[in-house]
N, C-alpha and C positions, 0 to 999 in steps of 0.2 A: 334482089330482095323480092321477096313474095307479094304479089300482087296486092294483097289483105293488108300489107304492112306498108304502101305506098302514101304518104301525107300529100293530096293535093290541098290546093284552094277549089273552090265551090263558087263558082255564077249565080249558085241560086238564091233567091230569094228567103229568109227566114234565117230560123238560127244557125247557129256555125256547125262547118260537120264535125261528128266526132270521127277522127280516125282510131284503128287498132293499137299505134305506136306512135307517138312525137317524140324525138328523143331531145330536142329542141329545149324545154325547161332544163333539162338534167342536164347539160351540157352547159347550159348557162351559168348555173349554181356552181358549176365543179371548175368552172375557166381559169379562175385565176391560181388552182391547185395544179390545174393541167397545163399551164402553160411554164409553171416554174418548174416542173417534170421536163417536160421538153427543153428548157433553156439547160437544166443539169444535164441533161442525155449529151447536146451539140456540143456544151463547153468539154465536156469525157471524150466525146469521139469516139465513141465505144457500142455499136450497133446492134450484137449480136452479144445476150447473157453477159449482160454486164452490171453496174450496180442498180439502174431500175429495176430488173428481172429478180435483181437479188432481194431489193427494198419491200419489191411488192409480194414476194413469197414470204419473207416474214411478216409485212402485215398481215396479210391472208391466212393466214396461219393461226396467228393471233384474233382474227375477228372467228375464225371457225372454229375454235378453240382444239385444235391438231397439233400434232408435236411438231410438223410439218407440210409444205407446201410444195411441189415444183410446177412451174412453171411448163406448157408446155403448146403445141400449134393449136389446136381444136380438142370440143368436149370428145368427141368420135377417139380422137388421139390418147387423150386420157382415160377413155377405158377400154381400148387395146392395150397398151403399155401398164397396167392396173391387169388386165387381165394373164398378159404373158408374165406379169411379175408373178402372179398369182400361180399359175400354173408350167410355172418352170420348171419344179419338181414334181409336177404330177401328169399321169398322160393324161393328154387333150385330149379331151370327150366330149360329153355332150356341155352345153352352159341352159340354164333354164330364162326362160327371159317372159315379159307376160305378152300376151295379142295387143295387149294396146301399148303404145310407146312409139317413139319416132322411128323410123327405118332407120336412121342412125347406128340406136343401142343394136340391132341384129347385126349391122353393118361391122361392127367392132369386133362382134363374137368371130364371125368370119375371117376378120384381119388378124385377128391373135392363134387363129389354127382352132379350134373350138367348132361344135356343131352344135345347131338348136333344136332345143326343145320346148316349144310354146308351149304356156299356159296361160288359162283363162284368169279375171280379174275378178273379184268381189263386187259385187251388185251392186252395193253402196257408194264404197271409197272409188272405184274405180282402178283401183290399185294390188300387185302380186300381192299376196298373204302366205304362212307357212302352208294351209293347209290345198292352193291352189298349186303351189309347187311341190311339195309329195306326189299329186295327182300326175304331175307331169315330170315325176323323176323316175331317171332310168339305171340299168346295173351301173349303165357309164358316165353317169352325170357326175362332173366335177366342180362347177362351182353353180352359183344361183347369185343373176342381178335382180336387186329390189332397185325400180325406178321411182321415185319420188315424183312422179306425174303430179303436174301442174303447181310445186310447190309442194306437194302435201307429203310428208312422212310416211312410209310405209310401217307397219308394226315389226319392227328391227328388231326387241327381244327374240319371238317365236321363229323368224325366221333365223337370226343366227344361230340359235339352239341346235335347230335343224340344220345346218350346213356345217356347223361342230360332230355333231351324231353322228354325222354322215364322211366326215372328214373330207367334206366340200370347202370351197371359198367364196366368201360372201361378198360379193363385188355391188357396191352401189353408185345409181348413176344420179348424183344430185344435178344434173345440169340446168334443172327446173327448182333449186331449190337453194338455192346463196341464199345464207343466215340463217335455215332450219335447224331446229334440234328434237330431238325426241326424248320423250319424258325428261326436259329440262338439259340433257345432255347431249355433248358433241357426236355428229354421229360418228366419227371416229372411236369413238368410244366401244362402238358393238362392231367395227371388223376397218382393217387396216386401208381398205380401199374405199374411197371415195373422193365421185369422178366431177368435174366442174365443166360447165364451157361455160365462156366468155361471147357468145355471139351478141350482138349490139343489143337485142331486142330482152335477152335476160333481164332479170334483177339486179345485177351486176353486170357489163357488158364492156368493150372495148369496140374502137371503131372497124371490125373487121373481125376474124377469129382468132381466137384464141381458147386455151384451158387451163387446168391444171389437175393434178389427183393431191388429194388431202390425205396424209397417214400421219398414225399413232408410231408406226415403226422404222427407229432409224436403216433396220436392214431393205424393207420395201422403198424408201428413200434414194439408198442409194441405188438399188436396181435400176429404178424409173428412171434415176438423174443418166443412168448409163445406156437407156435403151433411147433416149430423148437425142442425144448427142454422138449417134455414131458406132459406141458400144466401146467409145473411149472413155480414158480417165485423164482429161485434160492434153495429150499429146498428140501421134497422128497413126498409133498402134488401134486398130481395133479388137477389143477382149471376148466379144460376145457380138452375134449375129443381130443388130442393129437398125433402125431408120435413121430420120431425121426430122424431129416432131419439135423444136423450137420453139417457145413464144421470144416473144421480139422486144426490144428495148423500144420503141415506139408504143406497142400496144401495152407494155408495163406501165408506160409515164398515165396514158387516161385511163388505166385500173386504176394506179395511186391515185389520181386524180379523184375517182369518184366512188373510190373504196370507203372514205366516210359518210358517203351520204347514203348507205345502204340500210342501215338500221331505220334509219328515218323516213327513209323510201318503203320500208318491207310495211312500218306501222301507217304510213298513208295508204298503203295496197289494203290493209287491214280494215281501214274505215270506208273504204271505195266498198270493197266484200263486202262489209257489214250492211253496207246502204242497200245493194243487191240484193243481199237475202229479204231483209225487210219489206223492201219495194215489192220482191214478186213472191212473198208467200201469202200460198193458197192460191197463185193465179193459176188458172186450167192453162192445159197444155204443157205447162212447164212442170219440169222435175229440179228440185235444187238439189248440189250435191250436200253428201255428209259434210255437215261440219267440225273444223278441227282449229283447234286456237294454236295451234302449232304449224299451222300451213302458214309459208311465207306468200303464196296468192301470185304466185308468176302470173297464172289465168285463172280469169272466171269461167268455168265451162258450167254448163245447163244442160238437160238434155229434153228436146221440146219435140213436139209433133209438128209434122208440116213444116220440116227447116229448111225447103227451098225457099217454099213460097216467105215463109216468116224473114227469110236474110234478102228477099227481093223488097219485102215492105221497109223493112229496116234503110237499103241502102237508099229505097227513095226517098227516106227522111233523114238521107245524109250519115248516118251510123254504118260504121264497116264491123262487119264481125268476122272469125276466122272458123276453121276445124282441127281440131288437133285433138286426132287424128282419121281420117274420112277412111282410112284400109287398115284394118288387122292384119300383123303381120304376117301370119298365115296366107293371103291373099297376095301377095307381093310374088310375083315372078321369079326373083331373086333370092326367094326363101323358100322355093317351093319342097325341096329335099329336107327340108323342117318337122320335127317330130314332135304326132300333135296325139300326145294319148288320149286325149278328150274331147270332143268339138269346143271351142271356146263360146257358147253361144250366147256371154254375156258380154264379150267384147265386140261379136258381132252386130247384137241389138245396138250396144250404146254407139256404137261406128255409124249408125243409121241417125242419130239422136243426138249425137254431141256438138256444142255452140259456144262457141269461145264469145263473151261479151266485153269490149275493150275496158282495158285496166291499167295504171300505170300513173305515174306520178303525174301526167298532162291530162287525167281525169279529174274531176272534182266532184265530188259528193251528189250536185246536183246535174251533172252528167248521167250519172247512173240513175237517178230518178228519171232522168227526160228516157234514157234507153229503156228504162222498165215500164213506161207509161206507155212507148210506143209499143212495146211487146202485148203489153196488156190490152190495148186497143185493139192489134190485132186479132187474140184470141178472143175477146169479146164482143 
């Protein structure tokens, strides 16, 4: 686990620290859901894709309002498998993907046969747009992921328009985004892919990895359920060139477990936000991002001047903050055969700028005042 996301105890004198993640309250409230998951799991015998796995795709389904849900090892997993479903009958080319996003979302493109094409982010949102993916589309560009960075909806009309026009596929990667919808609607609703993980630290999470992809299409369904398991259809023939991308009847039982408390959780992340913006507008130094009442608020990010020295004042008043993410994909070693028809130079600047300020249901309203009060102290 990332150093930013380690819960110690504190010697020091004064008030408590805030860490970036306690998963500790959530855990607590969800116990006696997760533990009657667990006793169903042992009494079944049944370890791998069995009725948890089954339970919790149709919840999930139902809470993201998707025709369907599968199950599957890591968000990474789910948008390879989303991808290759995607592009089975089309030759693999380029995929459009933005400079800011975790190494992961590139990571995917690569594992599904696909090459990149980085584009730059909107200045605002922080987020792809149609019109930064044009910029970065090429003869051979076949599909385009919108990443729902940090929780927030990307403008899913203008871009699926465009990757209809274009007879692309429009692959999204919510793994920042359990319980979003865009104008009111599922995002399933504007294109048959879309990607989930389960990592602990989510909005949703499980104790370890997990995913899943959400679709409107029983044919994208079944693909997925078949490149997840082998490239079987229940037996020990394989039909199609396959992995083994699994979620586990374990990590199903604490989804079920804490799948109801997400709604509830996403409208406390909402008042945590709220308290932030209030707290630090107009304070120098700091930039708030756009706001959008449709962000589920996985992170607060900010983008501040002086964000060494500002996360060294912070940590000696006990508050841990994160970056997500401190490299533009373009910069990644790993990426570097990446086709970048633009310089991105507004994912560069904000890579320079961007400050995760902890959030989550083990914050409280006046958490966030004490973090803003020390920010503001600083700069002033």
């Amino acid at each position: 686990m990332p150093k930013q996301y380690v819960n110690r105890e504190s010697d020091r004198s004064g008030p408590p620290p805030i860490p970036m993640v306690d998963l500790r309250p959530l855990l607590r409230a969800a116990r006696g859901r997760i533990h009657a998951r667990l006793s169903e799991m042992h009494a079944a015998g049944q370890y791998i894709l069995g009725p948890q796995v089954a339970g919790f795709e149709a919840e999930f389904a139902t809470a993201t309002g998707a025709h369907s849900a599968i199950g599957v090892s890591t968000g990474t997993a789910a948008l390879e498998l989303a991808l290759r479903t995607a592009l089975a009958n089309r030759t693999k080319g380029e995929v459009v993907v933005p400079a800011l996003t975790s190494l992961f979302t590139a990571q995917a493109v690569l594992a599904a046969g696909g090459r990149l094409s980085i584009a730059d982010v909107d200045e605002e949102s922080l987020l792809l747009t149609a019109t930064g993916a044009e910029v970065a589309w090429g003869p051979s560009t076949s599909a385009v992921v919108a990443v729902h960075l940090y929780g927030r909806p990307c403008q899913l009309g203008a871009l699926a328009r465009l990757a209809r026009d274009r007879s692309a596929a429009l692959i999204q990667d919510a793994c920042q985004a359990h319980g979003a919808r865009h104008l009111g609607r599922p995002l399933t609703d504007f294109s048959p892919y879309v990607c989930y993980s389960f990592y602990p630290t989510k909005n949703l999470g499980c104790l370890g990895d997990g995913g899943a992809v959400a679709t409107s299409s029983k044919a994208v369904e079944s693909h997925v359920r078949l490149l997840r398991d082998g490239g079987r259809r229940g037996g020990q023939v394989a039909a199609v060139t396959a992995g083994n991308a699994r979620l586990d009847e374990m990590h199903a039982c604490y989804l079920r477990g804490l799948l109801p408390s997400l709604e509830p959780n996403n409208r406390h992340r909402a008042r945590v936000a709220e308290q932030y913006h209030e707290a630090l507008r107009d304070c120098p130094g700091v930039r708030l991002p756009a706001w959008s009442d449709e962000s589920v608020h996985h992170l607060f990010v900010v983008r501040v001047k002086r964000r060494t020295k500002l996360r060294e004042h912070l940590l000696a008043a006990g508050i841990q903050t994160g970056i997500h993410y401190p490299v533009p994909l373009h910069r990644h070693p790993a990426f570097r055969e990446a086709r970048v028809a633009a310089p991105p130079v507004v994912a560069e600047r904000a890579c320079r700028e961007i400050l995760s300020l902890p959030i989550g249901v083990h914050i409280r309203p006046r958490d966030a005042e004490r973090v803003a009060a020390e920010i503001r102290r600083f700069y002033t």
